[in-house]
N, C-alpha and C positions, 0 to 999 in steps of 0.2 A: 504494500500500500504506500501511495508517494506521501511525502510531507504535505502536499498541498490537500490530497482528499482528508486525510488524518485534522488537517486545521476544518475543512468543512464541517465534519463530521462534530468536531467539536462546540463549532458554534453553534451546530440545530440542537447540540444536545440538554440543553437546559428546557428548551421549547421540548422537544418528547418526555420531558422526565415530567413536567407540570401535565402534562396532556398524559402521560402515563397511569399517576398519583389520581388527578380528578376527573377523568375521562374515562380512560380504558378500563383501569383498575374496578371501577363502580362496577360499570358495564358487567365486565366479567364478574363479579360478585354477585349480582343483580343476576344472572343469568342462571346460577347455580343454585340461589335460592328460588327462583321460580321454578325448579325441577325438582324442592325438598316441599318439605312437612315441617313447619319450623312450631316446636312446642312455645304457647306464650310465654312457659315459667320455666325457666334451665335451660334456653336455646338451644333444645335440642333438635338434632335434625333426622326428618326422618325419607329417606328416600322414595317420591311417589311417578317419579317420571313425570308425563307430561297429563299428571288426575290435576291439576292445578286448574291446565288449561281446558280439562274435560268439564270440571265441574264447573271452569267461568261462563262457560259456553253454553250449558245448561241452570245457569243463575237467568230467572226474570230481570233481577235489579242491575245485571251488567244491561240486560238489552237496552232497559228504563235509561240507564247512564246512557246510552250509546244516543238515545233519543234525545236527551237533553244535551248532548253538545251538538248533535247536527243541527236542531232548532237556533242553541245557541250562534252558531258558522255561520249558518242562513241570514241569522240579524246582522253578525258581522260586514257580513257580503252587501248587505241594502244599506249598510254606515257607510262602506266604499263607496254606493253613486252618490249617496250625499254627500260624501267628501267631496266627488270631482264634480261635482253641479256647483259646491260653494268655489271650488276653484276655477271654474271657470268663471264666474262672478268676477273674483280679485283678478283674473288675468284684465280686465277691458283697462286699458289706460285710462283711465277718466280721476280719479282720486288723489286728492293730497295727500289723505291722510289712509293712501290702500297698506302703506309699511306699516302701519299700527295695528292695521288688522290683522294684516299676516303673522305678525307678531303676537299678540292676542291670544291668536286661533292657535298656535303653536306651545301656547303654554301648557294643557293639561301633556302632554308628552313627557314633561319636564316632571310631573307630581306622580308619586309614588301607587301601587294599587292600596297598599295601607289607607293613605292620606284620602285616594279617590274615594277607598267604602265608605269613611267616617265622614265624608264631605256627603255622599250621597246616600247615606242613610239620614242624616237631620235633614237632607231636602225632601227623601220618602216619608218622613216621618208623619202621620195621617193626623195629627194636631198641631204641630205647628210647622211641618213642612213647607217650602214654597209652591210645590206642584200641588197640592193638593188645594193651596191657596188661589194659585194661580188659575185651574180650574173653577175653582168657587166663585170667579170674578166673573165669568160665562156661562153659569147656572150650572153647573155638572159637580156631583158628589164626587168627591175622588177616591179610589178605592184606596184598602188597607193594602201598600203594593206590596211588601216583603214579606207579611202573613197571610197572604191570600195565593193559592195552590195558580191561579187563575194569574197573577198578574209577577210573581216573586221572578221565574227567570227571564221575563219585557223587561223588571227595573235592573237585574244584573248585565241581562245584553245593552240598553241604554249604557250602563255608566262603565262596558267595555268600548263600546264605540265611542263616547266619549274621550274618554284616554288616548283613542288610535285615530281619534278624526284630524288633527293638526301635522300628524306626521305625514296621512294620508294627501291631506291638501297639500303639504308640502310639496312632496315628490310629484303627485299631479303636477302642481305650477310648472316645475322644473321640466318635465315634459312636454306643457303646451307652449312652454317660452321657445322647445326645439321648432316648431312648426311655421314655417315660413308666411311671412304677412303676406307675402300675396300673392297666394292660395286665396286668402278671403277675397284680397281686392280685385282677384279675376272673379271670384264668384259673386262677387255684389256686383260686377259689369254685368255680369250675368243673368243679374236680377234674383237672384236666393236671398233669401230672409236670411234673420236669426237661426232661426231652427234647422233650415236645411245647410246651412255653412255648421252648426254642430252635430250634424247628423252625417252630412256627406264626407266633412273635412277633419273636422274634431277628435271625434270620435275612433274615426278609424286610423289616424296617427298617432293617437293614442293610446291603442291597445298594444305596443310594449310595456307602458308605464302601468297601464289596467293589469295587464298579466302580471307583472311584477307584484302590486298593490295586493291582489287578489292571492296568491300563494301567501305572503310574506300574513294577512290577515285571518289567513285560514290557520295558521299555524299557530298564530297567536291564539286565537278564539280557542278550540285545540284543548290549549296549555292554559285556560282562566286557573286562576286556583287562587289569588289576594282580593279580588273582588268577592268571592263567592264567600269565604272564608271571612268577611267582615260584614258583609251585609246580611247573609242567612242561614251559613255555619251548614249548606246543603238541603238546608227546608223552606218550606214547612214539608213535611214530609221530607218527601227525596226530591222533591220538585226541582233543585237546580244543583242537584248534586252529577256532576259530570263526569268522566273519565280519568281526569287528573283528582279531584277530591276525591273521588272513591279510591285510591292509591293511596290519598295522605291518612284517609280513616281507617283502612284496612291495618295499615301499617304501623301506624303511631298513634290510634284514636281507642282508649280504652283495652279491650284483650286485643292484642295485635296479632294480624295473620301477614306477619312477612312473605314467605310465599306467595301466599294468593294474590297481593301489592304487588311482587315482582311478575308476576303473570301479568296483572292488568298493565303492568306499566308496558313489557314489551308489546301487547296489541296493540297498545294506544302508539307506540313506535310506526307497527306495521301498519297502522292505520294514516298512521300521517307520510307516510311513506307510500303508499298506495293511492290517498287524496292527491297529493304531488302528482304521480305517476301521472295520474287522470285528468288531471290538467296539463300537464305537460301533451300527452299525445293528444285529448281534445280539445283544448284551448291556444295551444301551439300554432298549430296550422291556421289560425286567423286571426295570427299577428301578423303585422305591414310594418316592415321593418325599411324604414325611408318613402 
């Protein structure tokens, strides 16, 4: 081996030992115990193969889970077009003060999920909340949102797209600033509206940035677990308890079934790995890339 690969080698090797220690190493741990029987008191282990994954797969409340995070996704994915409809707002040159907004809008990215439940639980809050107020101001009762089976995972999808809408209008922006003026200014000789210059033109040179938007939200939504975790602890019932909290209760919530945590956790891998997949090969093919 020369002196020179010997200094390469050296210099990546800090970067694989942290990525070994809190990466791999997990991984592989994680792996082993989703193919045991892990007793709650004496860790002990008892080997059951893949009854972990047999019995997840025949649990109601994994499919219940499965349900509440794709509804979850879904809400995700409709905060996406409201992202890019507010961004295409702040893109018209028109404002003095459009840097303030964009600034603004970009703030909840910056606050914590901690900080977001506790901020948007006093606003659910069914007596002196502002939503509930705010509806009162237009006749409408507002419901009890975080104890009501009916409305708890609307307020948790709310205050994650919340969180993810400032990043999202970001990177929109940044995408429609790519799109050459005059594209529009031939299509207003043309005589096209509003609508059809974001329909014709908009739109479809931005579906790099869509696609991008759209994985990167999917994943997040996914992985909620600080939102859910302060605003409803998974209830009322199981109502928004999703794939990733049902790992953290399995595991560390009362008698723990490690195991069975480590099983959910790698579905919940091959599931986002698979949603990926699926937008990759069907979403792919109609992107317009220039």
């Amino acid at each position: 081996m020369s002196r020179q690969n010997t200094s390469a080698y050296l210099y990546i090797l800090p970067t694989f030992a942290v990525l070994g220690l809190f990466v791999y190493f997990p991984i592989i741990a994680s792996a082993r115990l989703s193919l045991n029987r892990v007793a709650p008191f004496g860790n002990q282990e008892i080997w059951v193969g893949l009854g972990n994954y047999t019995r997840l797969l025949q649990d109601p409340e994994f499919w219940d889970t499965i349900r509440v995070s794709v509804l979850m996704t879904a809400g995700t994915i409709v905060g996406v077009g409201v992202a890019v409809g507010i961004a295409i707002l702040l893109s018209v040159p028109m404002r003095r003060l459009s840097w303030l907004h964009r600034s603004l809008i970009f703030v909840p990215v910056v606050i914590s999920s901690a900080i977001a439940g506790v901020l948007f639980r006093l606003l659910y809050n069914p007596v002196v909340g502002f939503f509930n107020y705010w509806l009162s101001l237009v006749g409408i009762d507002g419901p009890n949102w975080l104890n009501s089976r009916s409305w708890a995972l609307t307020a948790v999808t709310i205050t994650v797209v919340w969180r993810q809408i400032g990043f999202n209008v970001i990177i929109a922006l940044a995408g429609l600033q790519q799109i050459d003026e005059q594209l529009y200014e031939a299509a207003k000789v043309d005589g096209a509206g509003v609508i059809a210059r974001v329909r014709k033109i908009t739109l479809p040179l931005l579906t790099p940035t869509l696609f991008f938007l759209l994985i990167v939200n999917v994943i997040i939504s996914l992985q909620t677990f600080g939102e859910i975790n302060i605003l409803t602890d998974g209830g009322p019932g199981r109502a928004t308890t999703n794939l990733v909290y049902s790992v953290f209760v399995d595991a560390f919530v009362g008698t723990s079934f490690r195991g069975f945590a480590s099983a959910q956790a790698f579905l919940l891998a091959i599931l986002i790995v698979v949603i990926s997949f699926v937008q990759f090969r069907g979403l792919g093919k109609r992107v317009h890339y220039g």
